[in-house]
C-alpha positions in Angstrom: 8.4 80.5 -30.9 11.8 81.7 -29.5 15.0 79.1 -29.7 14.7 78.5 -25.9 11.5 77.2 -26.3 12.2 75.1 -29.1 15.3 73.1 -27.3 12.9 73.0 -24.3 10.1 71.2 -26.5 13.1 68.9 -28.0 14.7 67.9 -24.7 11.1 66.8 -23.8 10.5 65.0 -26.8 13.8 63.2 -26.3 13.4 62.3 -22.7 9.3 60.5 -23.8 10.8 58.7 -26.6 13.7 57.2 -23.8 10.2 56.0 -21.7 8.9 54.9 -24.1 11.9 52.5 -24.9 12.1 51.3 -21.1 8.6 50.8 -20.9 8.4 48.5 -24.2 11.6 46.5 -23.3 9.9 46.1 -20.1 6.7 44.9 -21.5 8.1 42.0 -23.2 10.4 41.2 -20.2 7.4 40.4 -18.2 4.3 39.7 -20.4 6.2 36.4 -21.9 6.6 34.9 -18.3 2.8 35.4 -17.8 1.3 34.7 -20.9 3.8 31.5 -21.6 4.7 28.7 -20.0 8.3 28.6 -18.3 10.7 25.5 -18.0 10.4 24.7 -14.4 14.2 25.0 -12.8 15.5 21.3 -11.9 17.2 22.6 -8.5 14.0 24.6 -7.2 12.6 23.0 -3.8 9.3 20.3 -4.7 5.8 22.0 -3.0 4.9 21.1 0.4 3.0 17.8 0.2 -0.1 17.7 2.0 -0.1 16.3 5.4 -1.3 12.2 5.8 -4.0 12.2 8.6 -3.8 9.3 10.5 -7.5 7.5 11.7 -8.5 8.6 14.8 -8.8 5.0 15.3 -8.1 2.5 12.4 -10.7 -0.4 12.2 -10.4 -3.1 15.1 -8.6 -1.4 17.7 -10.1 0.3 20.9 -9.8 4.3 20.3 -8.4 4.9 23.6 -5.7 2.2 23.4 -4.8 3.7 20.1 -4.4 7.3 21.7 -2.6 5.9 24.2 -0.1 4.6 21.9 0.0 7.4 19.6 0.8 9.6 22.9 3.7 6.9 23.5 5.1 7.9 19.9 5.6 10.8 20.4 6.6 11.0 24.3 9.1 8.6 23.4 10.3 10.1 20.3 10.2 7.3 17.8 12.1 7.9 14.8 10.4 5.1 12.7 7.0 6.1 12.5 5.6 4.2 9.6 4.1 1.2 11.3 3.8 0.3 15.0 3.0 -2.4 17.4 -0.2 -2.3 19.4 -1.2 -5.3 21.7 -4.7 -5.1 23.1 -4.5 -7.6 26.2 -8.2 -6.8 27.3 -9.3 -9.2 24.7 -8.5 -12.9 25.0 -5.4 -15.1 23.8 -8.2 -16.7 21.2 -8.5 -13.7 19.6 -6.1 -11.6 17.3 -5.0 -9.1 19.4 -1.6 -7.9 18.0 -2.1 -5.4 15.5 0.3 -4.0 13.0 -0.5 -0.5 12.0 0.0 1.4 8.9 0.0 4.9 10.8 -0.4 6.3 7.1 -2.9 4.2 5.4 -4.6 3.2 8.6 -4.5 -0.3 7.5 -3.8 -2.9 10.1 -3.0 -6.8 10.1 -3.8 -8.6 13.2 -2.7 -11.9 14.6 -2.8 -13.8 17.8 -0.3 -13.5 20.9 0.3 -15.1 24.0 0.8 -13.4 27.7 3.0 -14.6 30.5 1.7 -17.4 32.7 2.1 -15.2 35.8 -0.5 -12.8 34.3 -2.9 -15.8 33.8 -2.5 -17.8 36.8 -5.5 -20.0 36.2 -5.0 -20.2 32.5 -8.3 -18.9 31.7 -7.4 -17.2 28.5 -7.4 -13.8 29.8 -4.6 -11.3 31.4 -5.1 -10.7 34.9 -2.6 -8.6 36.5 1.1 -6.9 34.6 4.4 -7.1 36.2 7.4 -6.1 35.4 9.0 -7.6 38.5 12.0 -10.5 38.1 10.6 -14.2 38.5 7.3 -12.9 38.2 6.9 -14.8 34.4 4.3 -11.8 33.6 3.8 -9.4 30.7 4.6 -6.0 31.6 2.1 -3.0 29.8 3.6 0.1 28.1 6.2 1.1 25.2 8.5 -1.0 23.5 11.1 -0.6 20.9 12.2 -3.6 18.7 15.7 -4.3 19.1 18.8 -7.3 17.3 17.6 -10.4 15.9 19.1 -13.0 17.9 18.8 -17.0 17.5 17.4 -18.7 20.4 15.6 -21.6 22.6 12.5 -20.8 19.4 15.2 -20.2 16.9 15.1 -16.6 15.3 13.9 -14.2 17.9 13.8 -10.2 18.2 14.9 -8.6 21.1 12.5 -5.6 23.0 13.4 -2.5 24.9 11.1 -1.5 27.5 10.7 2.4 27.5 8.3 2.8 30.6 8.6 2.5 34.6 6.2 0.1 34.1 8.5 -2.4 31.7 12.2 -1.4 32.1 13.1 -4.3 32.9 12.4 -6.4 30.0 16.0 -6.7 28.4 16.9 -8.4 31.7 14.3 -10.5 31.8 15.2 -11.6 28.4 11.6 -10.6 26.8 11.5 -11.3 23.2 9.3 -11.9 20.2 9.5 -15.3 19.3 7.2 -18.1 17.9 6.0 -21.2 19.9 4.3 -24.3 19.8 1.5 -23.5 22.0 0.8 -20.2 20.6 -0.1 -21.8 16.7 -3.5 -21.2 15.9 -4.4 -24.4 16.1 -4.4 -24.2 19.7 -7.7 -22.6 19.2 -10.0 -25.4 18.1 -8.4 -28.1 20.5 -8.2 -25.6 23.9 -10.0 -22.6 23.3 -7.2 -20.4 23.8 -3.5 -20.3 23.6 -0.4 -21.6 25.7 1.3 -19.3 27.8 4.8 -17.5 27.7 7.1 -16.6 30.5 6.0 -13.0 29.4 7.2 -12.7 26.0 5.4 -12.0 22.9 5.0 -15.8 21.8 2.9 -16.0 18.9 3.0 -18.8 15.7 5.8 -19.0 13.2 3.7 -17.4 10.5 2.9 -14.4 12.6 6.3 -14.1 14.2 8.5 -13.4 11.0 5.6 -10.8 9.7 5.7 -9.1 13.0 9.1 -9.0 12.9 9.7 -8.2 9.3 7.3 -5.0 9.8 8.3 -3.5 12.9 12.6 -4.4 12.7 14.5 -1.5 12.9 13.8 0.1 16.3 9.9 0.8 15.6 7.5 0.6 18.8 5.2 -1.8 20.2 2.5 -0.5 23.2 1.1 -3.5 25.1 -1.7 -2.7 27.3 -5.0 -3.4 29.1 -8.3 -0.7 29.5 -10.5 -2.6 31.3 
C-alpha cells in the first residue's frame, strides 16, 4: 500500500469517527424529549378550548323567537353574551313568559311580565297590537339593551335602550323594568291574568331584582310576538 493511500484511508477514518460524534450527541439531544416527559413552559399560550354550542332552542321557548333573537345578538353586536332577555308576548300575561337564558348552558329561568295597556285594550290577557308611538301606552317588539339603575315611581328600576326602528323610542318614553303591584303572581288566582303597564316591563318584586341582577350591564332583551 503506497503512503498516499494510507493518508487517504486515515483522513477517511477521521472524517466517520467526526459523524459518528454529531450523530450520537444528536441522538441524545432528541430521543430524551420523546421518550421523557418535558416541564411544560409557564408562558406558552393554553390550547384552544372547544367551542360551547348553544341549543338550537333551550326548553320552553318557541325555536323561531329564539333565532330571532340570537340574529338580534349578533346584528346588534352585543358585547355581553352570556345571558339574554327573551319576552315571548304570544303567550298570555298568566303565563311566564320572560325568560332568562344561559346562552352557554342553555338553561333558562322564566317568570311572568306585564304588556302595555294600549296593546291590550280590552284587558283580555293577551297582546294585541305593538307600538312604539308616543302616548300610545304600548309595548314596542324588538332588541333592547339594559341600561343605569335608577330609583323611581316602583322604587329601584333599570333603564332600556331600544335598538330597532320598531322601539327607538323607548328611552323617551321612559320604558323601564320595574316591579308592580298588579303584576305579583297573585294576580293570577284572583283575575286570571296580570295588570297592565304603560308599556314597561312590569313584573313582581321577586322577579324584578333577578331579571335585573342577570341581565345589568348592557346585556339584551328581544320582546316579540309570532303569531
Amino acid at each position: 500500500m503506497t503512503s498516499l493511500n494510507r493518508r487517504e484511508m486515515l483522513r477517511l477514518g477521521a472524517c466517520g469517527a467526526t459523524a459518528a460524534i454529531i450523530s450520537t450527541a444528536a441522538s441524545s439531544s432528541v430521543l430524551p424529549s420523546l421518550l421523557a416527559p418535558t416541564t411544560p413552559d409557564p408562558l406558552a399560550p393554553l390550547p384552544a378550548q372547544p367551542q360551547v354550542l348553544t341549543p338550537s332552542a333551550p326548553g320552553g321557548i318557541d325555536p323561531q323567537l329564539f333565532a330571532r333573537a340570537k340574529a338580534a345578538l349578533d346584528q346588534h353586536s352585543i358585547y355581553a353574551r352570556d345571558t339574554i332577555g327573551i319576552v315571548d308576548f304570544s303567550k298570555p300575561s298568566s303565563e311566564p313568559r320572560f325568560h332568562l337564558v344561559d346562552l352557554a348552558s342553555g338553561q333558562v329561568d322564566s317568570h311572568r311580565v306585564a304588556h302595555g295597556r294600549g296593546s291590550d285594550p280590552a284587558h283580555s290577557g293577551y297582546l294585541e297590537r305593538f307600538s312604539n308611538d308616543f302616548g300610545s301606552y304600548a309595548t314596542s317588539n324588538g332588541a333592547y339593551t339594559t341600561g343605569d339603575y335608577y330609583d323611581g315611581k316602583y322604587g329601584l328600576s333599570m333603564k332600556v335602550r331600544g335598538l330597532d326602528w320598531s322601539n327607538n323610542n323607548a328611552e323617551s318614553r321612559a320604558i323601564v323594568i320595574h316591579n308592580a303591584w298588579y303584576a305579583e303572581d297573585d294576580m293570577i288566582p284572583l283575575h286570571g291574568m296580570l295588570g297592565r303597564s304603560e308599556g314597561c316591563f312590569a313584573m313582581s318584586r321577586k322577579s324584578q331584582f333577578e331579571v335585573m341582577r342577570k341581565l345589568a350591564g348592557g346585556r339584551m332583551i328581544y320582546a316579540d310576538k309570532l303569531a
